[in-house]
C-alpha positions as CSV (number, residue, x, y, z in Angstrom):
1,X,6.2,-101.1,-62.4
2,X,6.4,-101.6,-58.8
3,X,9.4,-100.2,-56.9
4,X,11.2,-102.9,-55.0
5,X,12.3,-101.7,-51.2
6,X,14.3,-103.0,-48.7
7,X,14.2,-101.7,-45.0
8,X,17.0,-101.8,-43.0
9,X,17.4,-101.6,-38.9
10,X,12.9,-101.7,-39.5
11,X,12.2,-102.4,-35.8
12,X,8.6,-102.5,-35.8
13,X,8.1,-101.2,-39.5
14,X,7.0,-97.6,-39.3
15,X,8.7,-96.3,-42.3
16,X,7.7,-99.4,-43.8
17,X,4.0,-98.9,-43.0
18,X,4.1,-95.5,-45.2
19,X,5.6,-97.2,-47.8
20,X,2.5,-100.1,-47.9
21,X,0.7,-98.6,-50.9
22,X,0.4,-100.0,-54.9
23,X,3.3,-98.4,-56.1
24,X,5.8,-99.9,-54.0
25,X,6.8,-103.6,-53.0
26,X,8.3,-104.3,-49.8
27,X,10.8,-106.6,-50.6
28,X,12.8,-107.1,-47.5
29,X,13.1,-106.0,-43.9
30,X,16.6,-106.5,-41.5
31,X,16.1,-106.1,-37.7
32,X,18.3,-107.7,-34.8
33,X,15.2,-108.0,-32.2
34,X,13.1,-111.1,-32.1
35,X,9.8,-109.0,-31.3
36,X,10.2,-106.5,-33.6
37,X,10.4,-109.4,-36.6
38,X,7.4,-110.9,-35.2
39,X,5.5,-107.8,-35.7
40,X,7.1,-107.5,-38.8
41,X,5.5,-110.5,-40.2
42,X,2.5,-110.1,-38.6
43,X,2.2,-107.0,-40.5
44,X,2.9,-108.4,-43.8
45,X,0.0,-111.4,-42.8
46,X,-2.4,-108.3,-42.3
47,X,-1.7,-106.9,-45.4
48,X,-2.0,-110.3,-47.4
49,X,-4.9,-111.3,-45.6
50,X,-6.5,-108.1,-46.3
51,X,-5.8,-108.4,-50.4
52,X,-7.6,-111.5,-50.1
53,X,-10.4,-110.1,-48.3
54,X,-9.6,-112.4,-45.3
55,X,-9.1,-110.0,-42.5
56,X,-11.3,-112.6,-40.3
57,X,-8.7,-114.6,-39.8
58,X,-6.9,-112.1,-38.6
59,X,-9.4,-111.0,-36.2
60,X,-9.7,-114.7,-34.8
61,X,-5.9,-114.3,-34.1
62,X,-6.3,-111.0,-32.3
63,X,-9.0,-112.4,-30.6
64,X,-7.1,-115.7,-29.8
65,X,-9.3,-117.7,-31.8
66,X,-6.8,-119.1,-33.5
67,X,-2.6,-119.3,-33.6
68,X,0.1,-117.2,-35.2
69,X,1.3,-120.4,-36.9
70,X,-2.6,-121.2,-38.2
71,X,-2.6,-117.8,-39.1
72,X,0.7,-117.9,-40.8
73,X,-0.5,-120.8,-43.0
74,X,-4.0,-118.6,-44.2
75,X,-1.3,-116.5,-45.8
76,X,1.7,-118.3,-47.8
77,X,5.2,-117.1,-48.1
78,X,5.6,-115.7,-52.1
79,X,4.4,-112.9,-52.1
80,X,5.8,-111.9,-48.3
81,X,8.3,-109.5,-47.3
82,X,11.5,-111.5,-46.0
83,X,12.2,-110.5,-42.5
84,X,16.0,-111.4,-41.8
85,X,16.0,-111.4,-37.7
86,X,20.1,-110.4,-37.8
87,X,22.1,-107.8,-36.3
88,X,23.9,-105.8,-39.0
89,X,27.8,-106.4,-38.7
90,X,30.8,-107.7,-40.8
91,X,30.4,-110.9,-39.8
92,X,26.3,-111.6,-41.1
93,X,26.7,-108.8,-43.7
94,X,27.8,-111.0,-46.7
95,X,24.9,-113.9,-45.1
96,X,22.2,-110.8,-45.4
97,X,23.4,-110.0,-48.6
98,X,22.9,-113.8,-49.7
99,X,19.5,-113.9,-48.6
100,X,18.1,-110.8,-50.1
101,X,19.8,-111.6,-53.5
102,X,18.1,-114.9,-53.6
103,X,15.0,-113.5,-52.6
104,X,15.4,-110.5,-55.7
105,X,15.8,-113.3,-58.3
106,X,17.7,-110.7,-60.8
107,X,15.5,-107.6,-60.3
108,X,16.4,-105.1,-59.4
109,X,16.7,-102.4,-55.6
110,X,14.8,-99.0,-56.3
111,X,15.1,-98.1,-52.9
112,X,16.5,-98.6,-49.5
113,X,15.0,-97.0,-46.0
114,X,15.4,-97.1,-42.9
115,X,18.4,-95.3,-39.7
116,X,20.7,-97.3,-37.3
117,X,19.5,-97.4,-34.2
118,X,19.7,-93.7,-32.5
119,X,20.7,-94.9,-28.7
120,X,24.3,-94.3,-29.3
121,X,23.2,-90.6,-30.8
122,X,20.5,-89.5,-28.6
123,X,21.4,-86.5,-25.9
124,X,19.2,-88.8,-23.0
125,X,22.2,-90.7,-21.4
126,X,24.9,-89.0,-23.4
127,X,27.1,-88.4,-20.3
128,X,26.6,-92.1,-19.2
129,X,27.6,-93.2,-22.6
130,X,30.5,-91.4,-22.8
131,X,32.6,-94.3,-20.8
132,X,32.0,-97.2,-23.4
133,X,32.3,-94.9,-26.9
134,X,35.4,-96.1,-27.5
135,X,34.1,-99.7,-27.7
136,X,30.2,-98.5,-29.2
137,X,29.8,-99.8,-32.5
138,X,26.6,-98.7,-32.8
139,X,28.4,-95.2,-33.6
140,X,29.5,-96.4,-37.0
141,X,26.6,-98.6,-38.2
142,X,25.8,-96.4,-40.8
143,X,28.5,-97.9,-42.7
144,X,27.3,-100.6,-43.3
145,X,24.0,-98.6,-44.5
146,X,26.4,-97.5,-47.0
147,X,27.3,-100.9,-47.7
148,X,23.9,-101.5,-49.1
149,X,23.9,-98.6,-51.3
150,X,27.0,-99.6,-52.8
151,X,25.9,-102.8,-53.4
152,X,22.5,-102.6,-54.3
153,X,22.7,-98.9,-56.1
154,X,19.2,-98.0,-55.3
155,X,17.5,-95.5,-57.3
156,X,17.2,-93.6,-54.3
157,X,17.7,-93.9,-50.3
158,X,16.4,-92.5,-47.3
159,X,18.3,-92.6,-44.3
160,X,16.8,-91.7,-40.5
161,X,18.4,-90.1,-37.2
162,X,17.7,-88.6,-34.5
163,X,18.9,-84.8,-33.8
164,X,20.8,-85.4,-31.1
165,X,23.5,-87.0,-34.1
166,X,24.1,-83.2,-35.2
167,X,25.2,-82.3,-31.6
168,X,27.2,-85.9,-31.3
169,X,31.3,-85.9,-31.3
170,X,33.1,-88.3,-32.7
171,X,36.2,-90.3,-30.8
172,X,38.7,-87.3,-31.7
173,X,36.1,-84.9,-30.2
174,X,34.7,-83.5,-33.2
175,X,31.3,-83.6,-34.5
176,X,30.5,-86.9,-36.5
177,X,27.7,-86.1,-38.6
178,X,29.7,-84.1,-41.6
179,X,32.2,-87.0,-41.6
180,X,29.0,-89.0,-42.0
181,X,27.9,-86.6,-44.7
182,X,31.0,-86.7,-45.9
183,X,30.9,-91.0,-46.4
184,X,27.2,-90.9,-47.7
185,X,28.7,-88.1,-50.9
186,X,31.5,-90.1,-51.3
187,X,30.1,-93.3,-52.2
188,X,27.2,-91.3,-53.7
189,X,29.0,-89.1,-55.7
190,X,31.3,-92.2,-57.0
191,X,27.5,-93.8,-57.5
192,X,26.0,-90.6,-59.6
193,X,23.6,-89.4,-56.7
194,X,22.6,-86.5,-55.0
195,X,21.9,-86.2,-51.4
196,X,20.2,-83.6,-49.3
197,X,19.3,-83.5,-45.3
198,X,17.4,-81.6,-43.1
199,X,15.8,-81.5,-39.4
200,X,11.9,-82.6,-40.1
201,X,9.7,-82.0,-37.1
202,X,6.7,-84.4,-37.6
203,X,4.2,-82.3,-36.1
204,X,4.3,-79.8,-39.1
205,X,3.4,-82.7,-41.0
206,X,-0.1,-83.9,-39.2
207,X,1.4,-85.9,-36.2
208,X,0.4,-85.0,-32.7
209,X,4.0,-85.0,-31.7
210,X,6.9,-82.0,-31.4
211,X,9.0,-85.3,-32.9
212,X,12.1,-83.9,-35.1
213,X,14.5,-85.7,-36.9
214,X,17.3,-86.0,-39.3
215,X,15.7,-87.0,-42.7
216,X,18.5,-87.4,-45.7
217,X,17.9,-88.3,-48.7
218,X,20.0,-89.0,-51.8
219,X,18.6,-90.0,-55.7
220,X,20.6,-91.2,-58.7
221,X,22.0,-88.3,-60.9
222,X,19.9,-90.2,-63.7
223,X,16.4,-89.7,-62.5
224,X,14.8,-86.2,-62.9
225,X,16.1,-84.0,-60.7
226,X,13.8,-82.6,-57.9
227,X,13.8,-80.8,-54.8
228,X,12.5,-83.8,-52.3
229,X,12.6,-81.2,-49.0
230,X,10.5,-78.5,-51.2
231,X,7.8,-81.2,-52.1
232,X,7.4,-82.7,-49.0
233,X,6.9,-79.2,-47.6
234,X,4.1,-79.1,-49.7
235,X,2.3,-82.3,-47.6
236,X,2.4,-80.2,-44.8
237,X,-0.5,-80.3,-42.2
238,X,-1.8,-78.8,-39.2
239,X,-2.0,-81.9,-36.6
240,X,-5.0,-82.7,-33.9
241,X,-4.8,-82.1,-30.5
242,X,-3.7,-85.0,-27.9
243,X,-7.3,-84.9,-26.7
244,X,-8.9,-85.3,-30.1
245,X,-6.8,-88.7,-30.6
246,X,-7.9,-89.9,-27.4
247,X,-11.6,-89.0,-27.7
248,X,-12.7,-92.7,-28.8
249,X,-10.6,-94.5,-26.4
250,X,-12.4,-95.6,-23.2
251,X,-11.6,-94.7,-19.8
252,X,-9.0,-96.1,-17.7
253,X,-7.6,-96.1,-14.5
254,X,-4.1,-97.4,-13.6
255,X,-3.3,-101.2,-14.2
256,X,-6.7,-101.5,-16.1
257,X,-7.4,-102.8,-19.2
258,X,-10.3,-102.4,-22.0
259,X,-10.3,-102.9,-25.6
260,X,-13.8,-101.7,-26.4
261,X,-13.9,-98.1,-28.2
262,X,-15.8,-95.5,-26.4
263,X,-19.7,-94.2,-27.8
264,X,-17.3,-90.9,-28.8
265,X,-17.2,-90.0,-32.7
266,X,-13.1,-90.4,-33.5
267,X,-11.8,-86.9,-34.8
268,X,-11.5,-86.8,-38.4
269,X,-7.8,-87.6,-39.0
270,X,-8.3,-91.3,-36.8
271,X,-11.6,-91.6,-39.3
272,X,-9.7,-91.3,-42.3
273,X,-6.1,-92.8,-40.8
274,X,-5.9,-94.8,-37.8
275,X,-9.9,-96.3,-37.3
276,X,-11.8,-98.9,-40.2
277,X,-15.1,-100.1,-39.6
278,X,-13.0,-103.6,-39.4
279,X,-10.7,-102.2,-36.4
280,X,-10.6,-103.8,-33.4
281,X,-8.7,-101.9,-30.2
282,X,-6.2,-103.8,-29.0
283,X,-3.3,-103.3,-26.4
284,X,-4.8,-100.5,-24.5
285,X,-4.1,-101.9,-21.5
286,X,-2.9,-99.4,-18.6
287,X,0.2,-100.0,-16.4
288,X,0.0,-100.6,-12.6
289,X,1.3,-97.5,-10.4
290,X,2.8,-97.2,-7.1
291,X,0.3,-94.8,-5.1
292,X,3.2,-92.5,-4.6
293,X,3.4,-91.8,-8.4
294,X,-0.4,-91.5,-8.9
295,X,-0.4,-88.9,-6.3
296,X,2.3,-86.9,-8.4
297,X,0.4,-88.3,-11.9
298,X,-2.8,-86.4,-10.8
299,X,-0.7,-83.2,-9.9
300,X,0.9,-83.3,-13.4
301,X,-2.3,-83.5,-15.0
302,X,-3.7,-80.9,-13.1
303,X,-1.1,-78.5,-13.6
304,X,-0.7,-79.5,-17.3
305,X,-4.8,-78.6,-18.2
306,X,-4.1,-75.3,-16.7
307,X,-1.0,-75.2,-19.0
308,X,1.7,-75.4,-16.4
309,X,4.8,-78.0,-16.3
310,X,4.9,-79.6,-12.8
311,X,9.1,-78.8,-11.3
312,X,9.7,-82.0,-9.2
313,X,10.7,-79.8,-6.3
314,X,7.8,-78.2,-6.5
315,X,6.0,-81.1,-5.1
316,X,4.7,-81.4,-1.2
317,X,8.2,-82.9,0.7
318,X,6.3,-86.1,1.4
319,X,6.2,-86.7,-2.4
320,X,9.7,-86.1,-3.2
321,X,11.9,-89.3,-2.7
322,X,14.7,-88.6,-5.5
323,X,17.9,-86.7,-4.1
324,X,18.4,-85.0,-7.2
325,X,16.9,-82.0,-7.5
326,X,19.0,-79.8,-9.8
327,X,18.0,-81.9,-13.0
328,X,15.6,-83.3,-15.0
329,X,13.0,-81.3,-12.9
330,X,10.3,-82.4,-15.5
331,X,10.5,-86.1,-14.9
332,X,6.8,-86.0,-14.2
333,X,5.0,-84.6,-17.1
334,X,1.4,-85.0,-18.4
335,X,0.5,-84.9,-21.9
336,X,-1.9,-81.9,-23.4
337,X,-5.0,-82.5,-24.1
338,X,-5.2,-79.5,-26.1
339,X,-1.7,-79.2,-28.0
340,X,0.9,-82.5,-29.2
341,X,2.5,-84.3,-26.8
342,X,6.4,-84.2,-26.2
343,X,8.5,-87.2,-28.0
344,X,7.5,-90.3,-27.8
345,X,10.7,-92.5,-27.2
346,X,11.8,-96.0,-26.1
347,X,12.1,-94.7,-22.9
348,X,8.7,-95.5,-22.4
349,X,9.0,-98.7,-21.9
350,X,10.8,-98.6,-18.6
351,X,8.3,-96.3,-17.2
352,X,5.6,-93.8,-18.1
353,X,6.4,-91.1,-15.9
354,X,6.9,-88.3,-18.9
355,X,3.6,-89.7,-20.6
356,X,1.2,-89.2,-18.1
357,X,-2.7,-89.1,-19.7
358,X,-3.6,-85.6,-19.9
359,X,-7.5,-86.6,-17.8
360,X,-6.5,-86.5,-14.0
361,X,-9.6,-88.4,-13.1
362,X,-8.1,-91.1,-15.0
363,X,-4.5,-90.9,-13.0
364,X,-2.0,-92.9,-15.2
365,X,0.2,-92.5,-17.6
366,X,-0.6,-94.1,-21.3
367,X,-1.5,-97.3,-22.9
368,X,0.2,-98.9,-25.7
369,X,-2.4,-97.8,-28.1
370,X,-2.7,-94.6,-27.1
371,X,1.6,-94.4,-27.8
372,X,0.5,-95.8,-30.9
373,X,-2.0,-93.3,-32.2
374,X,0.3,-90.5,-30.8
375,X,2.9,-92.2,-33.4
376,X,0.6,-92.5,-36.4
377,X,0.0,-96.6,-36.2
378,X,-3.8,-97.6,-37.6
379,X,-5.2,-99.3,-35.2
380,X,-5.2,-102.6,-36.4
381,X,-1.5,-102.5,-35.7
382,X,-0.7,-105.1,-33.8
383,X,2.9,-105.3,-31.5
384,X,4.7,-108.4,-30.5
385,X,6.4,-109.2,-27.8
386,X,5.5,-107.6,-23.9
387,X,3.5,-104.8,-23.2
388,X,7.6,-103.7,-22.6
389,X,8.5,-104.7,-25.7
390,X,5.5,-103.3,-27.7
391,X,6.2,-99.5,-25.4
392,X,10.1,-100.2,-27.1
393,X,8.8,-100.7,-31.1
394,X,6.8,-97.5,-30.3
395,X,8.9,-95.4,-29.5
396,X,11.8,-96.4,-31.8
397,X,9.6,-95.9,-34.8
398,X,9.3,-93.7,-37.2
399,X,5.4,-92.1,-37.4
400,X,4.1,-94.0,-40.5
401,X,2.4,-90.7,-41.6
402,X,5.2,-89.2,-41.7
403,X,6.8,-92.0,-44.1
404,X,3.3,-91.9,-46.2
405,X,4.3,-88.3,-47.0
406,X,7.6,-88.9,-47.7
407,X,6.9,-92.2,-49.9
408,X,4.6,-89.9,-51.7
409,X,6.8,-87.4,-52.3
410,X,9.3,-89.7,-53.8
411,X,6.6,-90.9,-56.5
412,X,5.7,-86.8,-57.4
413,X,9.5,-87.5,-59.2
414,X,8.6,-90.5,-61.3
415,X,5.2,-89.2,-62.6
């Protein structure tokens, strides 16, 4: 029997992505951003489309053969995901609720995914957040996370964060995440489950990325017991270079675009995970740069293949136009080409000056697609929205290989 999911706070569906396999039925996705939906659905088009064997169609719509809405009607609504484009609160909780219990028809939750959104968490911009805490409400949306689980009673849940939520006080100046431990083995507990948690760094786990977060995860008392943190230790996997993602991707230089793969042979894991013989590259289009930053791109790059960090102040005086120059001395920073890149995070999307392309000849920070691969997304991922918007999905995400190894390790307890 198929194991009915619902994904909550998806954004653009990574954990959902390595929960796309037989075993498992997506059932419903909740996200408050327009774009992020979109891609949503796209996804769930691709994946119909593909069952069918009618992954042209969806290659006419990346090539803009055809429209989202002609491609929409190639694919039906029964057996797609329901993708409620809400914002999580008390006053469209009960409405959410409505629409997935329609859509369940009687049967029954096994699981539910998915984190709040980490901005209110993360240690970038603590300081500036501090002013509106009082009045944050994305502090306490994992309540209504909890509201799910009470409602629902899923066999088992997993629940996302970043780490900066172990280091995060709450309003009385204490650390929130044991109250929030505290909440999830309440309800649990007065549920029959058991929870665990710990601090998963991806790039144990095959991804080209020192990316680590909070992973918790609780089961029903009624199910066999099992260690979920010991098992998914067992998935663990030494991960490719930066440079060895890259290697088919053409050649670039600032504010170009190309979506033709390069003559290169793709490393192994983009064979096997991220490149099909039916991919086609999209969204590997590279931003414009002010000649000021290029000039401090190629330095970075420089520095960074001879495995030093460019220190803005370290720069020629003609290049230095910030003021500050006690912190955030890194703000310039190239990727390795011959280790895993530093966090990818929504960041990005304002500017690319901490994801600079490790090749100096090329001068400019990343595409969308190479932000992609550097998160785990198969290449025939496609993101709505802006180039902005698509930079935003990516760097919210969670690495879908990471969430194949964890869905995976959830089905080692049911065998």
């Amino acid at each position: 029997m198929r194991q009915n999911i619902i994904d909550l706070f998806s954004g653009a569906g990574g954990l959902t992505e390595g929960f796309r396999r037989p075993e498992y039925n997506i059932l419903a996705h909740v996200e408050m951003s327009a774009d992020a939906c979109q891609t949503l659905r796209l996804r769930d088009d691709y994946y119909q489309l593909k069952k069918r064997n009618m992954l042209q169609q969806y290659r006419d719509f990346l090539d803009g053969k055809i429209s989202l809405s002609e491609l929409e009607l190639q694919c039906g609504l029964s057996q797609k995901a329901l993708t409620i484009n809400e914002t999580i609160d008390t006053d469209t909780m009960d409405g959410i609720l409505a629409k997935i219990d329609s859509k369940l028809s009687g049967r029954q939750v096994h699981g539910i995914i998915g984190g709040p959104p980490c901005q209110a968490y993360s240690t970038v911009g603590r300081k500036r957040n501090e002013a509106k805490k009082e009045t944050d409400e994305r502090i306490y949306l994992y309540r209504f996370y909890i509201q799910f689980l009470e409602h629902y009673k899923p066999e088992f849940f997993l629940f996302e964060n970043v780490r900066g939520l172990l280091s995060f006080n709450d309003l009385d100046g204490k650390r929130l995440f044991p109250k929030m431990e505290q909440e999830f083995e309440s309800i649990t507990d007065e549920l029959g489950y058991h929870i665990d948690w710990k601090l998963v760094d991806c790039s144990e786990f095959g991804i080209p990325q020192e990316r680590k977060r909070i992973i918790l995860y609780g089961q029903r008392n009624d199910l066999p017991k099992f260690s979920f943190f010991k098992r998914l230790a067992d998935l663990k996997e030494i991960p490719g270079t930066v440079g060895e993602f890259f290697r088919d991707l053409p050649k670039l230089k600032a504010g170009e675009t190309c979506n033709q793969y390069s003559k290169a042979q793709p490393c192994t894991f983009v064979l096997e995970n991220l490149r099909t013989p039916l991919s086609k590259l999209t969204q590997n289009v590279a931003r414009p740069n002010r000649e000021l930053d290029l000039k401090i791109y190629k330095i970075a790059a420089e520095k960074r293949a001879k495995h030093e960090i460019l220190h803005y102040n370290d720069l020629p005086e003609d290049l230095q136009t910030h003021h500050n120059k006690e912190v955030f001395l890194d703000r310039f920073k190239a990727l390795p080409a011959d280790g895993v890149s530093q966090t990818v995070v929504a960041h990005i999307a304002k500017d690319g000056h901490y994801y600079i392309h490790p090749d100096a000849e090329q001068n400019r920070s990343i595409t969308v697609r190479e932000a992609a691969r550097i998160q785990t997304f198969p290449d025939d991922f496609y993101f709505m929205g802006s180039r902005t918007q698509a930079f935003k999905q990516i760097g919210n995400a969670v690495p879908p290989y990471l969430a194949k190894k964890m869905a995976q390790t959830i089905l080692l307890n049911k065998q």
